[in-house]
N, C-alpha and C positions, 0 to 999 in steps of 0.2 A: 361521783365522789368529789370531794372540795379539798384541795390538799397545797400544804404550804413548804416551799422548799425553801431552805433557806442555806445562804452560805456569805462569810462575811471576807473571802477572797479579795483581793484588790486588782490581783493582774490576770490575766487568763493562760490555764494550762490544759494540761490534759482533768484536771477531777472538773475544772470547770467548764470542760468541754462535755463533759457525764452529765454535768447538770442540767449545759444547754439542750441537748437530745435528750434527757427523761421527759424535763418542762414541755419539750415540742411534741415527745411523742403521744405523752400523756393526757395528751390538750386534741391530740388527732386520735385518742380512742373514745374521746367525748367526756373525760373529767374536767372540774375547772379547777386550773390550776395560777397558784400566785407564788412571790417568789418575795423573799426579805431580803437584800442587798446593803452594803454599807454604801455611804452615799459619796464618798471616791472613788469605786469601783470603777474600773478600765475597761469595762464589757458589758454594761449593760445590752449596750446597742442590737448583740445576738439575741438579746428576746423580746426585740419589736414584735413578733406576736401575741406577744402578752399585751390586755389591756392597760393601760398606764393606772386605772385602781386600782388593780391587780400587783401592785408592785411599792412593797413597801422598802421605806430607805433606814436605816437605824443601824447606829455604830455601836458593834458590838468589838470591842477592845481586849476583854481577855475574856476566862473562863468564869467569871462570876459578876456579869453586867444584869444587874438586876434591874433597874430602869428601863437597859434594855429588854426585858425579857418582859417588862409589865407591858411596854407598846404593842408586843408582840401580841401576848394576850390578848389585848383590848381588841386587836384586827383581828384573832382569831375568834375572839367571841362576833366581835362586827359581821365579820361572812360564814362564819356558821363552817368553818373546817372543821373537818373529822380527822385527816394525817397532816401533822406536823411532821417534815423530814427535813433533818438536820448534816449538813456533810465537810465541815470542818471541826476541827478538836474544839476548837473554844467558841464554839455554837452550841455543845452539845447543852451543858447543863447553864445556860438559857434558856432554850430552846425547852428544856426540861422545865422548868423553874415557867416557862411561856405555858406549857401545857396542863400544866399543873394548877394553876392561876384562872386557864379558861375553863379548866373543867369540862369535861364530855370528848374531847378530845386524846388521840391514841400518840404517841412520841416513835419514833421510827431515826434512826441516824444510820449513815454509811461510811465506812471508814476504807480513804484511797489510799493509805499510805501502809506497810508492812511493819510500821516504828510501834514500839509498844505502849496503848495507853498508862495512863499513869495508874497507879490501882487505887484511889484515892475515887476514881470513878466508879468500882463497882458499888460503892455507897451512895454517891451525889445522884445516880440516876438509876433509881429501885423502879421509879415510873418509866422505863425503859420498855416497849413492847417488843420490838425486834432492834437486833445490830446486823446489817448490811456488810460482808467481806467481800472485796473487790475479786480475790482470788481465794484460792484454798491456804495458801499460806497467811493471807490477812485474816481469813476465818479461825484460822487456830490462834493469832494473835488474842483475836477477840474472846474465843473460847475461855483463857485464862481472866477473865475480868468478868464475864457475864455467865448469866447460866446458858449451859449448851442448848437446851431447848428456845433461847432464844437469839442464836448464832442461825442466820444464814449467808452461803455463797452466792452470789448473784455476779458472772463475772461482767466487766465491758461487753456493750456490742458496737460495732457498726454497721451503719445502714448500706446494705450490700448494695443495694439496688441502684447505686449513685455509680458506682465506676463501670457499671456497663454502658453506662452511655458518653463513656472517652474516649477517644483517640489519639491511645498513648506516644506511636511514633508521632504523631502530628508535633505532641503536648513536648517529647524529648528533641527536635530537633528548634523549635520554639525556644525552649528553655537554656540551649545550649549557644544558638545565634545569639540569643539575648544579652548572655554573659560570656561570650568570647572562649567560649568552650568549644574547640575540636571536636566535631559531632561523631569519630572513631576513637578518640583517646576514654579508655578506661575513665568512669566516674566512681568514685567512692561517697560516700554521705552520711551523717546523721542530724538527725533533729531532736532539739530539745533545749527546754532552760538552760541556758550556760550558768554554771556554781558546779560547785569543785566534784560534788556524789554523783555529778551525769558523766564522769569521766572524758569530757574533751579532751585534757591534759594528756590522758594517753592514746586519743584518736591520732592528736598530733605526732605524739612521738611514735607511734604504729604509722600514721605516714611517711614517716622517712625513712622506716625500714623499708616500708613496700616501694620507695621509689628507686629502691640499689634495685630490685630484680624489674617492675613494671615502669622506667626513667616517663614514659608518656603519659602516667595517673594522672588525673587531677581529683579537687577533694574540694565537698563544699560541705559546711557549717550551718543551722540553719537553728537560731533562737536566739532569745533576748537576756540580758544581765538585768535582772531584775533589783539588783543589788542599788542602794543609793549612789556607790562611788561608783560603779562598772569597772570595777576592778580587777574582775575575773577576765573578761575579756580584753580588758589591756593589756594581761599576764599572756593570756593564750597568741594575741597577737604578736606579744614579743615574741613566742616562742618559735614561730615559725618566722619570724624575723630572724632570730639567732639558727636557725637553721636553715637560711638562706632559701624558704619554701615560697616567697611572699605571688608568685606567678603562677605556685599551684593550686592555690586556697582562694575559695567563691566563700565572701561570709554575707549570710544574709539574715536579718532578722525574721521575727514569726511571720508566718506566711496564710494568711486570709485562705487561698487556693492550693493546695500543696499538691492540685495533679502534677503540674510539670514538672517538681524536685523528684518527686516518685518515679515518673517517667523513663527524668533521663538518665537518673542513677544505676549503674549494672548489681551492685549491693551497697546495702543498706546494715550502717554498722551502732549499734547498741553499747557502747561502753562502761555503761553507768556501773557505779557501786553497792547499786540497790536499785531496786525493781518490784515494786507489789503488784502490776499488774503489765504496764506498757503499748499505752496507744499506739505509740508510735511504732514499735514494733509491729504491731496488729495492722496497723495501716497498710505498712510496706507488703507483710504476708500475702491479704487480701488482694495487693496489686501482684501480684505474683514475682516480687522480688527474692533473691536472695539474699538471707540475713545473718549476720552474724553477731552475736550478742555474748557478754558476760555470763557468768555463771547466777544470776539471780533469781529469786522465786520468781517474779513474774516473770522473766525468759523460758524458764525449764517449764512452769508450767503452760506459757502458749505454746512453745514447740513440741512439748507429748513428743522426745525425744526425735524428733527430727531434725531440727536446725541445728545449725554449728556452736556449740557451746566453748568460751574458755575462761581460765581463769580471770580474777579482776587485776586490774593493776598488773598485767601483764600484756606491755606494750610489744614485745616482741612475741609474742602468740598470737597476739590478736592480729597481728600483718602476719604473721606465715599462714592464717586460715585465708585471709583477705586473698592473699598473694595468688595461692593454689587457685581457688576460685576464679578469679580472674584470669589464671591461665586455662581455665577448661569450662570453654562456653556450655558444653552435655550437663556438665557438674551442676555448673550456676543455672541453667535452664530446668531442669531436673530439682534441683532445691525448693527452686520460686516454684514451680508449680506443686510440688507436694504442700510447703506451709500455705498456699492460698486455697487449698482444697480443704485442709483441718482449717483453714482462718471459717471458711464459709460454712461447714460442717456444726462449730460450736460455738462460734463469734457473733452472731447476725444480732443487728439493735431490735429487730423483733422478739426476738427471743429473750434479751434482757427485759424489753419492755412487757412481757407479758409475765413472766418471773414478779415484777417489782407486781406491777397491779395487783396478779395473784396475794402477794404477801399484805399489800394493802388491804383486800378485802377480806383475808385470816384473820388480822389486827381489829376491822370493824367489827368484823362478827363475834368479838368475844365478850 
């Protein structure tokens, strides 16, 4: 099957990282796959496997880029695709508008985010064949906009097969020489976009709770301000400035490799305000960390009540789960291995990827 993924993202996240593993996977079960990019994009480079014709560039700016949508076409009729799949909002009714145009062609989108479309969609895209929910709660989002017969769940996966062949103490005491990290003091962590909904602001102030009972924590940061001014991270730096934290905080930008942050972390902490799915959580699980996360649909739904749940914007909760854990290695040992068991159980990128082709080839056949 010929299938064109399209996303007009500029910096790389977690839904971009979804895209790069569908593109690779789906290219290693033997479909040919291409991929429409804006031509600023910050990532191409992760899909050097793609042939370079394979990869169209075309800026798609909001949700009614008709110009764009006719290029799109034209390439779609050019290579004779059959899926059109679309994974950003303002890709969709393009993308729509692209397959409509080539004709013969089926429309397929997936939506990563839990926020609710606009309903102004369930008219703009009648040629709709399926909508992709990252989780069960993105699935009911969508439910409300489209018809239910054409709603499915397909959550993340990753590819398990990759962290068996690490060598986690090697990768934590590496990680920890590296950056001046006391290779016995307590690590705390989270990773993610820095902007105000991933909740750093209260990792921070949960750190200084947990440094009155654990004084030898340390605490590393790990993602990018994506922001034009970086302002958010100016904020967050001040604030561990103003609380005199600046010797216990490791900040490091997106990380290419993230065994050794996983490594040498003892938990792995989730603060966000929102959650439709969470890689990075899923990450951590599968390395058999202990995690502690918000109250948000994507957390409750990967933990299937196991992990430590609390409320949002509750800095002072979120360090007395931290705190406990860290004082009882059974607790934190015993955690990480239950979530890495349900991680491998219902997370695996085979399992997404066979999920997605399936729905592809429901779509062709109709």
């Amino acid at each position: 099957m010929r299938i064109l993924q399209i996303s007009s993202a500029k910096t790389y996240g977690g839904g971009e990282r979804h895209f790069v593993d569908l593109c690779r996977g789906l290219q290693a079960m033997g479909h040919e796959v291409f991929a429409a990019l804006r031509p600023t994009n910050e990532w191409q480079s992760r899909l050097d496997f793609l042939p370079p014709e394979n990869v169209l560039h075309v800026s798609i700016r909001n949700s009614f880029g008709v110009f764009s949508a006719m290029r799109m076409a034209e390439f779609v009729r050019d290579n004779s695709i059959t899926i059109i799949h679309a994974h950003v909002a303002r890709d969709y009714i393009p993308a729509s508008i692209a397959c409509l145009a080539a004709k013969g062609s089926k429309f397929v989108l997936t939506r990563h985010v839990v926020f609710p479309l606009k309903s102004f969609n369930r008219f703009a895209l009648k040629n709709l064949s399926r909508a992709i929910g990252v989780s069960e709660a993105v699935g009911s989002e969508l439910s409300h906009i489209f018809p239910h017969e054409k709603v499915r769940v397909i959550p993340n996966g990753i590819d398990i097969s990759v962290f068996a062949a690490e060598e986690p103490q090697t990768a934590d005491f590496e990680f920890r020489d590296l950056h001046s990290i006391p290779r016995k003091a307590p690590l705390v962590g989270t990773l993610g976009e820095l902007k105000s909904l991933k909740g750093q602001t209260d990792f921070v102030l949960a750190a200084q709770e947990i440094l009155k009972e654990v004084p030898d924590c340390r605490f590393v940061i790990v993602g990018k301000d994506n922001s034009l001014e970086k302002s958010f991270r100016r904020d967050l730096k001040r604030l561990v400035s103003v609380c005199e934290m600046e010797d216990k905080f490791l900040w490091l930008d997106w990380l290419d490799d993230t065994t050794p942050f996983y490594a040498a972390i003892d938990v792995f902490v989730s603060p966000s305000h929102s959650e439709s799915f969470g890689l990075a959580i899923l990450e951590a699980m599968l390395r058999g960390k202990a995690v502690v996360a918000t109250d948000t649909d994507g957390a409750r739904e990967l933990f299937g009540g196991l992990g430590e749940l609390v409320e949002m914007n509750d800095p002072v909760a979120l360090a007395r789960v931290v705190i406990a854990l860290l004082k009882n290695e059974t607790s934190r040992t015993e955690l990480g291995r239950s979530l890495q068991k349900r991680a491998g159980d219902h997370y695996s990128l085979e399992r997404m990827l066979d999920s997605v082709a399936a729905l592809y080839q429901e779509v062709a056949d109709q």
